[in-house]
C-alpha positions in Angstrom: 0.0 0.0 0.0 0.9 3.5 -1.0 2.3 5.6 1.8 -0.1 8.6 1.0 -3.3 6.0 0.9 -2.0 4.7 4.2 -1.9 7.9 5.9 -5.1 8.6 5.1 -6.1 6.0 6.6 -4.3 6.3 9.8 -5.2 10.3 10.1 -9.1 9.0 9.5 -8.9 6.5 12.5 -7.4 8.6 14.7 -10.2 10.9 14.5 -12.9 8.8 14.3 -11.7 7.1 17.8 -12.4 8.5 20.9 -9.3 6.9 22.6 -5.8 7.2 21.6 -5.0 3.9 19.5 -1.7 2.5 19.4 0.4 1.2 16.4 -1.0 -2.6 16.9 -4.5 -0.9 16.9 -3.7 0.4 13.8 -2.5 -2.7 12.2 -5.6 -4.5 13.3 -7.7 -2.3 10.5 -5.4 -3.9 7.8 -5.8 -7.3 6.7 -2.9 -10.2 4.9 -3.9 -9.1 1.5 -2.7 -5.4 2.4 0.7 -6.0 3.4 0.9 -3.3 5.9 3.5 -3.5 8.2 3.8 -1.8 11.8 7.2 0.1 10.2 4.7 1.5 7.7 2.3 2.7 10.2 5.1 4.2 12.4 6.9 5.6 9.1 3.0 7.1 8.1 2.5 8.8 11.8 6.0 10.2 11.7 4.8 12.2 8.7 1.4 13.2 9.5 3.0 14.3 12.5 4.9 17.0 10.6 2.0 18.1 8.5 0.5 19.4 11.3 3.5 21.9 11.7 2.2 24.9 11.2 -2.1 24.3 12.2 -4.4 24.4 15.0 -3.9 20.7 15.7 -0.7 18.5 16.6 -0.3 14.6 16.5 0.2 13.6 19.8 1.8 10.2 21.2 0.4 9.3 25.1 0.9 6.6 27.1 -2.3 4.9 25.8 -1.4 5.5 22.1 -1.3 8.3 19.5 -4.3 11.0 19.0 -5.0 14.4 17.3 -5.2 17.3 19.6 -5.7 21.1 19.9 -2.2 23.2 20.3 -1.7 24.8 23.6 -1.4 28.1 21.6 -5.3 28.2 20.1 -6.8 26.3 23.4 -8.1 29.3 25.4 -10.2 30.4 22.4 -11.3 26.6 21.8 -12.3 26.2 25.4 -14.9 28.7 25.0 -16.8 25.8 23.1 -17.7 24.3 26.1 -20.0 26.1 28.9 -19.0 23.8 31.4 -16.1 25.2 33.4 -12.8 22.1 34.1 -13.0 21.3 37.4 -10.6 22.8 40.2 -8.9 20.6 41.8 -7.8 21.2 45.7 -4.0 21.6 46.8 -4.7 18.6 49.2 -5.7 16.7 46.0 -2.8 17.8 43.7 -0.3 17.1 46.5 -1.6 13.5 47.5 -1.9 12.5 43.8 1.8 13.9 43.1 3.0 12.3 45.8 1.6 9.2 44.5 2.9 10.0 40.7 6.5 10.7 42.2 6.6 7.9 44.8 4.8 5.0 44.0 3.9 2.4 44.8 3.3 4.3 48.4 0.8 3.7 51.0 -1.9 6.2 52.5 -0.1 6.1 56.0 3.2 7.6 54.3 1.5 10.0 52.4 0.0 11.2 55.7 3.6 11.3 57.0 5.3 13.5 54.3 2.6 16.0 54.4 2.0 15.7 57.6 -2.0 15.8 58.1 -4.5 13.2 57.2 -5.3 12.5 53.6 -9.4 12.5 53.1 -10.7 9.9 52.3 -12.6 11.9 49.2 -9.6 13.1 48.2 -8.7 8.8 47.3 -12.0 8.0 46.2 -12.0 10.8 43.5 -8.7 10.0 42.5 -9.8 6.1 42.1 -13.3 7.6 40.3 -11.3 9.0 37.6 -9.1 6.3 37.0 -5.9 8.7 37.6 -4.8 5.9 40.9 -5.2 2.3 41.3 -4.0 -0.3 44.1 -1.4 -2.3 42.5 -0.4 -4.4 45.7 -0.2 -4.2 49.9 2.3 -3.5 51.9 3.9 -6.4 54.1 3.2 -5.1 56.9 0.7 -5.0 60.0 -2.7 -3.9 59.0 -1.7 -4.5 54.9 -2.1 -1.3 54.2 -2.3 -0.9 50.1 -0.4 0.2 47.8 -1.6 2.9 45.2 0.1 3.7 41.8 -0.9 5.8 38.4 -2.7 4.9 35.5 -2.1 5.2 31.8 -5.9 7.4 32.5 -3.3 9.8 34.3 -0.2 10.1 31.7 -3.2 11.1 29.1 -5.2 13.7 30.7 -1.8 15.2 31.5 -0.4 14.5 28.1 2.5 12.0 29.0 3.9 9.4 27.5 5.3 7.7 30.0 6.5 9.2 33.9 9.9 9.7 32.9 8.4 12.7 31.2 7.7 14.2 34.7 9.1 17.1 35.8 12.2 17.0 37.9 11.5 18.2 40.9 14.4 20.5 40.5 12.0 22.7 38.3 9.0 22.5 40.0 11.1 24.3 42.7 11.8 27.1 40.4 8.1 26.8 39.0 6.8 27.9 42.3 5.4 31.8 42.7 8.2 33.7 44.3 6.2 35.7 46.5 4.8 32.6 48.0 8.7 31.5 48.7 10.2 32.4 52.1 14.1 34.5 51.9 16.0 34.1 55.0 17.3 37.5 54.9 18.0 39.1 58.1 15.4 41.4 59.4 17.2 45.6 59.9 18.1 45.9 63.3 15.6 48.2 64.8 17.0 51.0 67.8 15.0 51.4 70.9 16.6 55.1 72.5 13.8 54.5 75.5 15.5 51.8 77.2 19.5 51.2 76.6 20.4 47.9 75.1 23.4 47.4 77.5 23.1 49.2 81.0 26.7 49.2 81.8 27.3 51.1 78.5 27.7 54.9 78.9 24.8 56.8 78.3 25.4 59.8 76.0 25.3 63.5 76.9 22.2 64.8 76.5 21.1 61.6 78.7 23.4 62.3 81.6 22.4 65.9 81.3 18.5 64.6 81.8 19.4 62.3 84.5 21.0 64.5 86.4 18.1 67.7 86.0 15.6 64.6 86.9 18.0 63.9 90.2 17.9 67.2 91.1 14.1 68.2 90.7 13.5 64.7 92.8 16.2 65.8 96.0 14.2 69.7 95.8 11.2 67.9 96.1 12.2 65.8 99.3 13.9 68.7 100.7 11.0 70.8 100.2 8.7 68.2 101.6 11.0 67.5 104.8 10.9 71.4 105.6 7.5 71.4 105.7 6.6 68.5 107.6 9.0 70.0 110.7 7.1 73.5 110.1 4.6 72.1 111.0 5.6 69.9 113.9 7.1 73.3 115.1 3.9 74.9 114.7 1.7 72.2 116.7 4.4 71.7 119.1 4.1 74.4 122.4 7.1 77.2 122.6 8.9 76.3 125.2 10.9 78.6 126.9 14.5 78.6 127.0 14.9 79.1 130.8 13.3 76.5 133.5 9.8 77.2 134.2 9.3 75.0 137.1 7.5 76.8 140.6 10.5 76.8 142.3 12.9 78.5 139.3 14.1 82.3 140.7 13.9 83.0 136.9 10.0 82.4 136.8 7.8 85.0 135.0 5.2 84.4 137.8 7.2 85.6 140.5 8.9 88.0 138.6 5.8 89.9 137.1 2.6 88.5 139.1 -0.8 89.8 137.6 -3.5 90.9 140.2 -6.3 91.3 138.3 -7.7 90.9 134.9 -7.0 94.7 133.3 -3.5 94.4 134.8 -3.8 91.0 132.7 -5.5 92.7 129.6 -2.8 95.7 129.6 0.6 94.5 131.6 2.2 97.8 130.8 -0.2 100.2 133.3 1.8 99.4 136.1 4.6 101.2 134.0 3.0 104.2 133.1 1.5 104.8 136.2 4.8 104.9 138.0 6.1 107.4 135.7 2.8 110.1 135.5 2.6 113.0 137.6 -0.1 113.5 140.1 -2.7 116.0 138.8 -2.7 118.8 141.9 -6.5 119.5 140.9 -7.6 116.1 140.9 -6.0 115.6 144.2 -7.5 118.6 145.8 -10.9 117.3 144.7 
């Protein structure tokens, strides 16, 4: 068979499938009398894949086989086609099933270990329900727990061929949003001038200067608060004289200046004058 007749055929089959169809799928549509080999059918994909240099569509080999898809260039427009919106996926989700893609076969217990909280158990049963995981064994261990692993579902919704076409993780790392990525760069030092850092340091001069104004106001105010507490103890306090007052003193007012009456009390300096007034001669004669 011609080469051009046999990639018509091959480009027609692809697109009438709804799965991806491998080389020995192909063959299958040729019988003995057509003398098609699998070289052929390889050789005929090969060049169908380069006629679609240059178009909306590419030839694409997955894990399950090759199919015709829409470029990654024209897709946003294309996805307008379709008013149902792809489905959003949690981080929980992604990380379990990347774990799984990067580790397997690996158990739901270490899972829960590297990420360190419990995986849900919707987050496995989605991931079983569309075919992307499968169990493909148990641990030997107590309990049996099982093992889960990827499917070729997986490689073709993610457009793999196989997982050695994963990412390292190398560039996942430099993938990641870098304002979501911490830098351990030291924080600037930040000054306090309230309280000094070291208290045997020296303080500087303007400080001293403040201490020292603050020292004094506080000794004029304790000065000026012990002066007035002994006014007035002085002031409640009786005078005391400072010779003996006792009865029997020589140097006793009482003796010294006894008061007879109550004007001689009111006015102690009558006695004085009286001594030293002349006797009016008319008043005498009367």
């Amino acid at each position: 068979m011609q080469i051009e007749q046999l990639k018509l055929i091959i480009e027609a089959a692809l697109l009438a499938s709804s799965q991806p169809m491998t080389i020995h799928q192909l063959g299958d549509l040729f019988g003995e009398a057509d003398e098609v080999s699998h070289a052929q059918i390889a050789k005929a994909l090969e060049t169908l894949a380069e006629d679609c240099n240059g178009r909306g569509i590419e030839l694409k080999e997955v894990a399950s086989g090759f199919r015709y898809q829409v470029r990654q260039d024209v897709h946003p427009w294309i996805s307008r086609m379709w008013t149902e919106k792809p489905s959003r996926y949690s981080r929980a989700l992604l990380e379990t099933l990347s774990l799984i893609a990067y580790r397997q076969p690996i158990t739901r217990p270490e899972i829960e270990q590297i990420r360190g909280v419990v995986v849900s158990s919707n987050i496995i049963k989605t991931l079983e329900e569309r075919e992307w995981i499968r169990v493909v064994g148990y641990r030997d261990v107590p309990g049996k727990p099982a093992l889960f692993g990827t499917t070729r579902m997986f490689l073709d919704y993610f457009n793999l061929k196989s997982l050695d076409q994963l990412p390292p993780l190398s560039e996942i790392r430099d993938m990641e949003d870098p304002q979501l990525r911490f830098e351990q760069e030291p924080l600037p030092a930040r000054i306090v001038r309230d309280l000094p850092i070291d208290p045997d340091e020296e303080a500087p001069a303007g400080s001293e200067h403040e201490a020292d104004s603050s020292e004094t106001d506080i000794e004029h105010h304790a000065s000026a608060n012990a002066a007035d507490a002994e006014t007035r103890v002085d002031a409640d306090a009786p005078a005391a004289s400072p010779e003996s007052d006792e009865p029997g003193s020589d140097t006793s007012p009482l003796i010294d200046n006894p008061i007879a009456t109550a004007d001689e009390a009111a006015n102690p300096a009558a006695d004085v004058e009286t001594d030293n007034a002349e006797q009016d001669p008319e008043e005498y004669r009367a």
